[in-house]
C-alpha positions in Angstrom: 10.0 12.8 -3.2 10.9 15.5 -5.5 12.1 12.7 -7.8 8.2 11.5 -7.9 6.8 14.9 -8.3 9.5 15.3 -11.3 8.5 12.0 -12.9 5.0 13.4 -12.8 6.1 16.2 -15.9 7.3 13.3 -18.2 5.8 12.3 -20.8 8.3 10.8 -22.6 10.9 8.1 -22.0 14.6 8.9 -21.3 17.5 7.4 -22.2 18.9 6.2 -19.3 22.5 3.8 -19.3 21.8 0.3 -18.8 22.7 -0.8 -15.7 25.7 -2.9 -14.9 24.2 -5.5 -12.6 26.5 -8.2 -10.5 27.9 -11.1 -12.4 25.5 -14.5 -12.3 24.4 -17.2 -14.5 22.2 -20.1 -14.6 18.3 -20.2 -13.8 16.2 -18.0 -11.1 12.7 -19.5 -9.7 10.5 -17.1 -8.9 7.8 -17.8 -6.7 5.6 -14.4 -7.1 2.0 -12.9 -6.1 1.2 -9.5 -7.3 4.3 -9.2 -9.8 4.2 -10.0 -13.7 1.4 -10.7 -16.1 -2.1 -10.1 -15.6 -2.8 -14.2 -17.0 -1.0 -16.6 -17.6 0.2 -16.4 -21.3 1.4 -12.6 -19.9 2.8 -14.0 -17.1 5.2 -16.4 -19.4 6.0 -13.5 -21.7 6.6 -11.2 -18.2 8.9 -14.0 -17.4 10.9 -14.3 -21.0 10.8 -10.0 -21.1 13.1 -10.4 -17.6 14.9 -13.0 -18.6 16.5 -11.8 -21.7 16.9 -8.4 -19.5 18.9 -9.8 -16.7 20.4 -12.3 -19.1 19.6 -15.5 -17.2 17.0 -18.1 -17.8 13.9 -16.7 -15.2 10.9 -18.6 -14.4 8.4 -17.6 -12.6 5.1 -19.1 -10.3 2.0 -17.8 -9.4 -0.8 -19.0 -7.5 -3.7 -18.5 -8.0 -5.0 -17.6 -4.6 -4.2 -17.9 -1.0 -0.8 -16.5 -1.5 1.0 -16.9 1.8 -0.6 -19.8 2.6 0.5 -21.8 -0.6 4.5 -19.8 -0.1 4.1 -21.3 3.8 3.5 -24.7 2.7 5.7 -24.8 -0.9 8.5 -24.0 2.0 8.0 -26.3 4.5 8.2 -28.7 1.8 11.6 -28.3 1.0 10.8 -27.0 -1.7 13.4 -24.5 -3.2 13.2 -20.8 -4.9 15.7 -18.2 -5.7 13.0 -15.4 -4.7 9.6 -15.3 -3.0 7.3 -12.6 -2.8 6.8 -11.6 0.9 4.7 -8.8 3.1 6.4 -7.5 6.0 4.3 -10.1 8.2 5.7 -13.0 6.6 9.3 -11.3 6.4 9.3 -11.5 10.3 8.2 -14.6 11.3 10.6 -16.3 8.0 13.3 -14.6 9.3 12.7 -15.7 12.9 13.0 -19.7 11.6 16.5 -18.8 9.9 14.4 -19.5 6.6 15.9 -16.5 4.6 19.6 -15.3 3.8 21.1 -12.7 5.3 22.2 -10.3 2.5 22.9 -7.5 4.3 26.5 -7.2 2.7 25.3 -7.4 -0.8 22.5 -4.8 -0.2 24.7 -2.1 1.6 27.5 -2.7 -1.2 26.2 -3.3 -4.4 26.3 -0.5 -6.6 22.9 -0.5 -7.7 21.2 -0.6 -4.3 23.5 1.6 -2.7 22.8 4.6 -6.0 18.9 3.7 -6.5 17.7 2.5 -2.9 17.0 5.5 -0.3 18.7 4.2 2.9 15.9 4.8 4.8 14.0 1.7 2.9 16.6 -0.7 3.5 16.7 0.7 7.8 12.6 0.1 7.5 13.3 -3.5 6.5 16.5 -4.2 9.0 16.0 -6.8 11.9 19.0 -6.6 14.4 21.2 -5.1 12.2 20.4 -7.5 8.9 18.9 -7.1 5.8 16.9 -10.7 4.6 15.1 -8.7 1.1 15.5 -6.6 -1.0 12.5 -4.3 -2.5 9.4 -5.3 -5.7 8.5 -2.0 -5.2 8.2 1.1 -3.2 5.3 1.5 -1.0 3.0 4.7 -0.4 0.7 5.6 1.7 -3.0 5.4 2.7 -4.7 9.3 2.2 -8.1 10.1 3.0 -10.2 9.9 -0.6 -13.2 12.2 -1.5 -15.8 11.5 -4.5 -15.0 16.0 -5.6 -18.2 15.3 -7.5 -20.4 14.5 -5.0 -19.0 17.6 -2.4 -19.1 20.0 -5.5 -23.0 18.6 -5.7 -23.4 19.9 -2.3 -20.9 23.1 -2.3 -18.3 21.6 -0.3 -14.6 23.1 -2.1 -12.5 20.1 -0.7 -9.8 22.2 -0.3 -11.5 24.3 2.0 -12.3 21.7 4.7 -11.8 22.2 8.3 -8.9 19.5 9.1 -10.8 18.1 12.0 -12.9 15.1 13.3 -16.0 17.9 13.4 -14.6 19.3 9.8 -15.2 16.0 8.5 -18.2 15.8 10.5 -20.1 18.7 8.9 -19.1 17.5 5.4 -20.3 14.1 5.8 -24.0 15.8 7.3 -23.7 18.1 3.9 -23.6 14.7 1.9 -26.1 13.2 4.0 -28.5 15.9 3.7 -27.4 16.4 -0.4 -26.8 13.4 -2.1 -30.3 11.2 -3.0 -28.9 8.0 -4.3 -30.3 4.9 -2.7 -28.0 3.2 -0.1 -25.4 6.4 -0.1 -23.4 6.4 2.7 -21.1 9.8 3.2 -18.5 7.8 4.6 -17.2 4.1 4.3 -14.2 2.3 6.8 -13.3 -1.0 6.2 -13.1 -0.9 10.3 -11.2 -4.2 10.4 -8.2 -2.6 8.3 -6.8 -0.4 10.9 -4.9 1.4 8.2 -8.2 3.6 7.6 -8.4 4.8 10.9 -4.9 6.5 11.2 -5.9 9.8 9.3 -8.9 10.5 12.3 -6.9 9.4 15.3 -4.1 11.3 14.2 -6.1 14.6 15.6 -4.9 12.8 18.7 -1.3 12.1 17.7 -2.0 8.4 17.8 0.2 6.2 15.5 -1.6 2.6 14.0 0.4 -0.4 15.6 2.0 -1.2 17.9 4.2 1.2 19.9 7.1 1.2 22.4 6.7 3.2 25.5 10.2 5.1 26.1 9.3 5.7 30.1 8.9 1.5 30.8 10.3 -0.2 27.9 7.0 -2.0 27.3 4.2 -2.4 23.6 1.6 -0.7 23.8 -1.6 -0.1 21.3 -1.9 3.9 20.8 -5.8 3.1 19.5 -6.7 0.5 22.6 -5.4 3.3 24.6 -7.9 5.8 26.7 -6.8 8.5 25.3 -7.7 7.2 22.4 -12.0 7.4 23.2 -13.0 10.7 21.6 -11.8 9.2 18.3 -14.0 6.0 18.9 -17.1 8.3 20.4 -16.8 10.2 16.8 -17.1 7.1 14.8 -20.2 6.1 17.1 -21.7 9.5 16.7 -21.4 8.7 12.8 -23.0 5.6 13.0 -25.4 6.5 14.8 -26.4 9.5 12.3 -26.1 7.1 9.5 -23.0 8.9 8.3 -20.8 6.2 8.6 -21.9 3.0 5.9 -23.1 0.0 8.8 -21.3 -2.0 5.8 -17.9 -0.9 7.3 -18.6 -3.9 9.8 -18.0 -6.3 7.5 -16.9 -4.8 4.1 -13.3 -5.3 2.3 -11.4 -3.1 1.1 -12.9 -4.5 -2.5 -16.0 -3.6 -1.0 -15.2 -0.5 0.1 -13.7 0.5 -3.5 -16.7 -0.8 -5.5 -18.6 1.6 -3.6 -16.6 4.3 -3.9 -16.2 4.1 -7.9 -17.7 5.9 -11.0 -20.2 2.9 -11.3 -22.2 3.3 -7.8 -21.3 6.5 -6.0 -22.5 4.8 -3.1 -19.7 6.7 -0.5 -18.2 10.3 -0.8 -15.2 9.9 1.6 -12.7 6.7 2.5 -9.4 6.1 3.4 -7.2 4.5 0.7 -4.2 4.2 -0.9 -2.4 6.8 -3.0 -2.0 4.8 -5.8 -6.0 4.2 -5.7 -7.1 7.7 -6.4 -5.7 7.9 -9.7 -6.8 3.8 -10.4 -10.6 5.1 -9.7 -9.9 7.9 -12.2 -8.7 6.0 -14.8 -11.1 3.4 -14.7 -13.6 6.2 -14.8 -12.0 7.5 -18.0 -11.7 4.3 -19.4 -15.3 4.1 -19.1 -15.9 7.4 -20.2 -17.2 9.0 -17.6 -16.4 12.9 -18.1 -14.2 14.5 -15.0 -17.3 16.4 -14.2 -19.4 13.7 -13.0 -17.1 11.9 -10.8 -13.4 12.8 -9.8 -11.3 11.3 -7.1 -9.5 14.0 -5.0 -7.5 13.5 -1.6 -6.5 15.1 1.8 -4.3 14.0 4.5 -6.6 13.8 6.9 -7.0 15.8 10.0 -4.2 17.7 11.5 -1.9 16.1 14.7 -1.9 18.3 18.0 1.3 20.1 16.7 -0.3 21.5 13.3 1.3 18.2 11.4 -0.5 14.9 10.0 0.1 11.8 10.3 -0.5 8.7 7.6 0.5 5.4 7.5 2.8 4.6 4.6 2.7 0.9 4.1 5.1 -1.8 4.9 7.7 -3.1 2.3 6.8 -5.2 -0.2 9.6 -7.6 -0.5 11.5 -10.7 -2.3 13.6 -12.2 0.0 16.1 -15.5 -1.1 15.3 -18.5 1.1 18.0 -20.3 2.8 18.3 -23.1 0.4 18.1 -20.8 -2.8 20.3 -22.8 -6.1 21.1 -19.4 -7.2 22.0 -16.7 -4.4 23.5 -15.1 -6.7 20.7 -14.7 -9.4 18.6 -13.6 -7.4 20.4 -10.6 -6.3 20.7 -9.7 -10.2 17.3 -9.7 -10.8 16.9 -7.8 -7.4 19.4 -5.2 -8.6 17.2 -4.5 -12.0 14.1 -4.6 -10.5 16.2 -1.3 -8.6 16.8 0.2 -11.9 15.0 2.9 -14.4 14.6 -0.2 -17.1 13.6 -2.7 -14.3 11.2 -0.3 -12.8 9.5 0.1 -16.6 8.8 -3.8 -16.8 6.9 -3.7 -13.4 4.9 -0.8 -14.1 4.4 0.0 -17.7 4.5 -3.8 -18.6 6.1 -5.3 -21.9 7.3 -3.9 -25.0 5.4 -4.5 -27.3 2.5 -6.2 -25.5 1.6 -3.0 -22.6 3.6 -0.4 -24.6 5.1 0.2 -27.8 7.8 3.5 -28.8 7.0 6.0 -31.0 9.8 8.5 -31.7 11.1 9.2 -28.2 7.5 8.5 -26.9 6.4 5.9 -25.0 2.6 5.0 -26.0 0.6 2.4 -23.8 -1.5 -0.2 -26.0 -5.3 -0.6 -25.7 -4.3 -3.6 -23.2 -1.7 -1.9 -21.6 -3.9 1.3 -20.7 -6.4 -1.4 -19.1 -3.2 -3.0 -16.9 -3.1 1.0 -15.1 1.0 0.8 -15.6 1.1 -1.6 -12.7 2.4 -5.2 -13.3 3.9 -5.4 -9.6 5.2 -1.7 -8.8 3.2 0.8 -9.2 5.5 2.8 -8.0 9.0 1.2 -8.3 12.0 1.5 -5.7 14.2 3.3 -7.9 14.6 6.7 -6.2 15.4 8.2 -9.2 12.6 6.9 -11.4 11.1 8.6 -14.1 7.4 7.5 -15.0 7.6 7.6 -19.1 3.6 8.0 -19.3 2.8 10.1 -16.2 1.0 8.6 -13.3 -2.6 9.0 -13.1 -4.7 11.7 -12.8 -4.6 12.8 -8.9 -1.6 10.5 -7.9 0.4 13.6 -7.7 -2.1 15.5 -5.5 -2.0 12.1 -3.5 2.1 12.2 -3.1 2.3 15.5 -1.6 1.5 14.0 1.7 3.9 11.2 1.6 5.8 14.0 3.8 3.4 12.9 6.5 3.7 8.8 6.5 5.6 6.3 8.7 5.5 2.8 8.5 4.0 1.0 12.0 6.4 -0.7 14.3 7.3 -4.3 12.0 5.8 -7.2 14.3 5.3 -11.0 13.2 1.5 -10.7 14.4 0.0 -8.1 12.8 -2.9 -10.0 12.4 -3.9 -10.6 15.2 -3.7 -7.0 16.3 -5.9 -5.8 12.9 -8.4 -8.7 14.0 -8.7 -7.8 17.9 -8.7 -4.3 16.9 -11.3 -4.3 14.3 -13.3 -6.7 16.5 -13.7 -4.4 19.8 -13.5 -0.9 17.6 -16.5 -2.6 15.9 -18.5 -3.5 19.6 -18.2 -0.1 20.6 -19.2 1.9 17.3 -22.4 -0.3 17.3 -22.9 0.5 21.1 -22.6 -3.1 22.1 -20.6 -2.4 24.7 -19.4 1.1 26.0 -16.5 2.9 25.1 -13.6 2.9 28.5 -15.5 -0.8 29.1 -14.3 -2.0 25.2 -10.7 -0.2 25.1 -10.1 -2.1 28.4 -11.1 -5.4 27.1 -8.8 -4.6 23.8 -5.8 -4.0 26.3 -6.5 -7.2 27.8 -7.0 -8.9 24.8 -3.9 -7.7 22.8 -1.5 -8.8 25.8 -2.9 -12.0 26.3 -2.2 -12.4 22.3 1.5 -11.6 22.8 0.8 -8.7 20.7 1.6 -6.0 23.5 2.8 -6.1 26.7 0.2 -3.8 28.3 
C-alpha cells in the first residue's frame, strides 16, 4: 500500500535495473482479453514492444467478444497457447479438468516473483496447496462513488457523511429533493453485480460470496441469510422513495457508468471500482469539463459492527499456461516481466513512442496515449514496488486509502450462478414482489439446490 500511495508523488520516471528474467527461447502464443492495444494495428505493435522486451518472438490473440466462451472452446479444441487470459471463475473450473500447469515451484522460487509479488496474492490464487497462474495485474477494490458536484449543489460535504444505511439515506433524500435534471436518480446498483452491495451490508458485517461456517463445516450465503433483511428492507425503502434508479433491475455496469459521468449526471452515488473514479475524471477533463461542475470523489461505505468497513477487492486477474503449452518455459518469462517496474510500464502507460514518449527524465503521455487512461491491461500492475511515472488519476489516491478495508470472496467455480440467483430474488423483494423472510428463504433454497451452498 504505501508503495501505491508513493507512486502517487511521481511524476517522473526512474531508472530502475532491468530485470534478469529466467532463461527461454523460441515463440509465446498469447491468447489475451483486456491486455495490449486498444485495435488491432496497436495490438501488433503491443505484441512486437514485448517481444523485443522479453527477447522472444510473442504473438498475441484477441477476440473480439465473448471472451471466455471463445478461450472455452479454442481449448477444447486442442488447440494450444503458452498463456491465456483467465478470471478467477474460469481459473477454478480449468484447474479442476487438469487443463492448466502446476507452477507452483517456479512462482515461489523465481527471483522476480518471489521480490515483486506480495505473498498474499500468490495465497489468494492457491488451490490445495498449488499455484496454476501467475498475475496481468493487481486487482483493487470496489468503493462507494459520489458525483462531489452534485452533493456540493445540495450542501452535502462528503466527508462529513454519517457512515450508515440512514447516513446514506438522508443524502440520497438531499439529492432527491436538490437536483432537477430529468430522469436523476440519487442512487444507481447494478443489483445483479453483487459486488455493489457489499459496502451497505457491511453495516451488518456481512461478506459478498460465499462463506464457510466454522461451527458446521458447511457454505453458506451471508446476503441470503436473515440477518441479512434490514439491508434488503433499506434498499426497498429506496425504491420505493424513488431514491434508488428502477434502472438498477436491469442496468450494466456500462449502464450504470454512463449515467454516472460528466455527460448525463443522471446518478449522484454508486458503487464502483477504484480505478473508475479517476477514469470518470479524466474523461471529464479530456472533455473539458472544469473540476467544479462535476468531480468524482469516494467513501468506503458504511462502517462494520466493530467501527471497521468492509469492501470487496476483486479476484485475480490471471494468465495461466495450459497443459499442453510448446513453451512452459516462455511463458513464465513473459510472466516474470509483466512482475517487473518495465513490464508494469507496457501494461499501463502503453508503448514508447506510440502512448508515451521521454522528455529529459520525464515521461509525457501522447495525445493518444492520454485517451488509452494508462491502462493497456493493468491499470495497476502486480509489481509491489511499482512506481506510476505519470501519476494515477485524479481521486485514485483518495480511492486506495480504503484498500485497507477489502478481501477477496471465498474463490468458487460457480460464481455465476450465485451473482444470477442473488440478483434475481434481491431484485423480487426490492420491487415488493414477494416479501422479504419469504424471498431470502427461497434464495437459500435456491443456492443449495445449485451446488452453490450447502445451506
Amino acid at each position: 500500500m504505501l508503495c501505491l500511495l508513493l507512486a502517487l508523488l511521481m511524476t517522473a520516471a526512474t531508472a530502475v535495473a532491468e530485470p534478469t528474467l529466467s532463461p527461454a527461447s523460441g515463440a509465446v502464443k498469447m491468447l489475451v482479453s483486456v491486455t495490449g492495444g486498444k485495435d488491432e494495428e496497436e495490438m501488433a505493435k503491443f505484441a512486437e514492444a514485448l517481444s523485443a522486451a522479453v527477447g522472444l518472438e510473442v504473438s498475441m490473440e484477441k477476440p473480439p467478444s465473448d471472451y471466455n466462451q471463445v478461450m472455452m472452446q479454442k481449448l477444447q479444441g486442442g488447440e494450444q497457447y503458452d498463456l491465456i487470459y483467465l478470471n478467477m471463475s474460469d481459473y477454478m473450473n480449468l484447474i479442476a479438468q487438469d487443463a492448466l500447469t502446476d507452477i507452483t515451484d517456479w512462482a515461489t522460487t523465481s527471483p522476480i516473483y518471489s521480490a515483486n509479488v506480495e505473498a498474499q496474492e500468490l495465497l489468494d490464487i492457491t488451490v490445495d496447496g498449488k499455484v496454476y497462474a501467475g498475475f496481468n495485474k493487481k486487482e483493487l477494490h470496489r468503493v462507494v462513488a459520489l458525483n462531489k458536484a452534485l452533493l456540493s449543489q445540495v450542501g452535502v460535504d462528503y466527508k462529513a457523511i454519517e457512515p450508515t444505511l440512514d447516513g446514506y439515506y438522508e443524502v440520497m433524500k438531499k439529492l432527491k429533493e436538490g437536483v432537477d435534471t430529468q430522469d436523476f436518480y440519487p442512487f444507481n446498483a447494478v443489483i445483479s453485480e453483487t459486488y455493489d452491495l457489499q459496502p451497505w451490508f457491511a453495516t451488518l458485517g456481512l461478506k459478498n460470496g460465499v462463506s464457510l461456517d466454522p461451527a458446521d463445516g458447511k457454505t453458506y450465503a451471508a446476503y441470503a441469510s436473515d440477518e441479512a433483511a434490514p439491508v434488503w428492507a433499506w434498499l426497498k425503502k429506496l425504491y420505493d422513495e424513488q431514491l434508488l434508479d428502477p434502472g438498477s433491475f436491469v442496468d450494466k455496469t456500462k449502464d450504470m457508468r454512463a449515467k454516472m459521468g460528466a455527460a448525463s449526471h443522471l446518478t449522484g452515488v454508486c458503487v464502483d471500482w477504484a480505478m473508475w473514479v479517476g477514469l470518470h475524471n479524466q474523461q471529464a477533463t479530456a472533455a473539458g469539463v472544469p473540476e467544479a461542475e462535476y468531480e468524482i470523489v469516494s467513501l468506503p461505505g458504511t462502517k462494520t459492527p466493530d467501527g471497521g468497513y468492509m469492501l470487496v477487492k476483486g479476484a485475480a486477474s490471471l494468465f495461466a499456461i495450459p497443459a499442453n503449452a510448446l513453451n512452459p518455459d516462455g511463458a513464465k518469462r513473459v510472466l516474470e516481466y509483466f512482475a517487473t517496474q518495465q513490464g508494469g510500464e507496457l501494461l499501463s502507460i502503453g508503448i514508447e513512442g506510440n502512448d508515451w514518449n521521454r522528455e529529459g527524465d520525464a515521461v509525457v503521455l501522447t495525445e493518444l496515449g492520454a485517451t488509452h487512461a494508462s491502462d493497456h491491461g493493468a491499470p495497476v500492475p502486480i509489481c509491489k514496488d511499482f512506481v506510476h511515472p505519470v501519476g494515477y488519476n485524479r481521486g485514485v489516491a483518495e480511492a486506495l486509502t480504503y484498500v485497507q478495508y477489502a478481501s477477496i470472496d471465498r474463490p468458487i467455480p460457480n460464481e455465476g450462478d450465485y451473482k444470477n440467483t442473488v440478483g434475481k430474488w434481491g431484485i423480487q423483494m426490492i420491487k415488493g414482489e414477494v416479501g422479504i423472510p419469504e424471498g431470502l428463504a427461497g434464495l437459500r433454497a435456491e443456492l443449495v439446490a445449485l451446488g452453490v451452498t450447502e445451506k
